[in-house]
ZASE-852261 format. One record per residue (C-alpha): residue number from 0; residue in three letters; x, y, z. Coordinates in steps of 0.02 Angstrom, whole numbers, plus 50000, padded with zeros to 5 digits. Each point is the difference from the previous one (the first is absolute). Example, Ala and Ser with C-alpha at 12.3 -4.5 7.8 and 13.67 -1.06 7.14 Angstrom:
2
<site 0 'Ala' <50615 49775 50390>>
<site 1 'Ser' <50069 50172 49967>>
This chain:
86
<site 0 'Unk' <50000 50000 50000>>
<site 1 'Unk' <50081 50181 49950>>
<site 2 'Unk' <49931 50170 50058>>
<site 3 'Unk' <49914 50016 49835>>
<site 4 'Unk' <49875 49849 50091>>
<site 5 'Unk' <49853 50112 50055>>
<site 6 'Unk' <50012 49885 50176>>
<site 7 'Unk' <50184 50049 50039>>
<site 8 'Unk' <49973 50164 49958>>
<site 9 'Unk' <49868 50013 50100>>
<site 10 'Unk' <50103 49913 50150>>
<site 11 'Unk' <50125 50098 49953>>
<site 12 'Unk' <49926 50150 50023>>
<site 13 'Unk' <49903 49989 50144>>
<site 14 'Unk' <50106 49880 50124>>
<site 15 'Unk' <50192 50010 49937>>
<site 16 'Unk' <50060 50188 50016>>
<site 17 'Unk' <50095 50080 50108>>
<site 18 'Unk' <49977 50152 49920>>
<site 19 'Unk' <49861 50155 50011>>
<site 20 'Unk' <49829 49942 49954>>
<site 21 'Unk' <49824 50091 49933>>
<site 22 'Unk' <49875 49939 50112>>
<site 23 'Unk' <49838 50001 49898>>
<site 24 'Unk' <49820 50027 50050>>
<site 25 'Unk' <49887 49964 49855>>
<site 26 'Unk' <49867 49922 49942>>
<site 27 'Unk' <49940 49946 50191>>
<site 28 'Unk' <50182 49897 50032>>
<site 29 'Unk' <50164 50057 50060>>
<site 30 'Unk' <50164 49952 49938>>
<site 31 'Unk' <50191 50038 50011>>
<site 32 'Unk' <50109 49976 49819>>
<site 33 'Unk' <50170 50023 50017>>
<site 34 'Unk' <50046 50195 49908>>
<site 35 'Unk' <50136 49893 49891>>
<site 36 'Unk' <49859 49897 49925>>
<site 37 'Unk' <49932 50146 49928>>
<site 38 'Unk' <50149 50078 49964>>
<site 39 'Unk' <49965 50161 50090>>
<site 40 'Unk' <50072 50101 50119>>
<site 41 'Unk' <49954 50139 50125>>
<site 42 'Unk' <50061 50143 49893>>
<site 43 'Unk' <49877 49958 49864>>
<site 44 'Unk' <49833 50096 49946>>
<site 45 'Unk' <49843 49926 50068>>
<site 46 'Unk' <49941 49960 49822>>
<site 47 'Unk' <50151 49896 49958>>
<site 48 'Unk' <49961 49886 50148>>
<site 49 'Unk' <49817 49997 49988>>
<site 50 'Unk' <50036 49922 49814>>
<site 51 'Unk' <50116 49886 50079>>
<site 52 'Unk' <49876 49946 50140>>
<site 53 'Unk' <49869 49997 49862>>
<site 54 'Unk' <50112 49876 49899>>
<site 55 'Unk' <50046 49890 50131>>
<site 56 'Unk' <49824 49988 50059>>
<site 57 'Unk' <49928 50003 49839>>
<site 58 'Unk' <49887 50121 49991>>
<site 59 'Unk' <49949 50150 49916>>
<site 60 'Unk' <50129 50148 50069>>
<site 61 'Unk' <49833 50089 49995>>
<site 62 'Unk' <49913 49910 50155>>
<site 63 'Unk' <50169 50070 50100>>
<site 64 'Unk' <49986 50192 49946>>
<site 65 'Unk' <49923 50037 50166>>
<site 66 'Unk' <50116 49907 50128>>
<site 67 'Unk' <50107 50092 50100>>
<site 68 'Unk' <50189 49967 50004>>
<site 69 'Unk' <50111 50039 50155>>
<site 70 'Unk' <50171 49974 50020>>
<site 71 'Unk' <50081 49952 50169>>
<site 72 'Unk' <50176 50040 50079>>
<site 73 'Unk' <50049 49799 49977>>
<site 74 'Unk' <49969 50008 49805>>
<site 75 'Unk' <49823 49900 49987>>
<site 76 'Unk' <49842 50075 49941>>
<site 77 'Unk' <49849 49991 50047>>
<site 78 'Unk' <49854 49997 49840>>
<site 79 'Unk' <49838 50028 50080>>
<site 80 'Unk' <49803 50070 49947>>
<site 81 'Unk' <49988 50189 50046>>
<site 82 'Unk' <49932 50026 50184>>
<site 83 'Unk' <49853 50059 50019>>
<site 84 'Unk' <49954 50113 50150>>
<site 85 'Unk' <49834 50042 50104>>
């Protein structure tokens, strides 16, 4: 089995780094893919990982135009719906 298998790179992604992650709310689930797995890094616009995300989830990049993208002091992200107030 190579990275290219959907299952490793799935594995992969989500149990084998030691690196930053993007911790994911979408779609009623939560998840954590490792930043190298989508070839991303911190310094990148917020519409360059939501295409990323988008690919890796497989989905239109459309249903992620309104999450919210923070960036924390350790190097993960967190990808989450807008919060809504009141």
């Amino acid at each position: 089995m190579t990275l290219n298998d959907p299952r490793n790179l799935y594995s992969h992604a989500t149990n084998a780094s030691t690196g930053p992650l993007m911790h994911i709310r979408f779609a009623g689930s939560s998840r954590d893919i490792a930043l190298d797995i989508l070839e991303v890094e911190g310094g990148c616009a917020d519409d360059e990982i939501k295409r990323a995300v988008a690919a890796f989830l497989d989905v239109d990049v459309k249903n992620l135009a309104p999450m919210v993208i923070e960036r924390h002091e350790n190097g993960n992200m967190t990808m989450r719906p807008p919060a809504v107030f009141g």
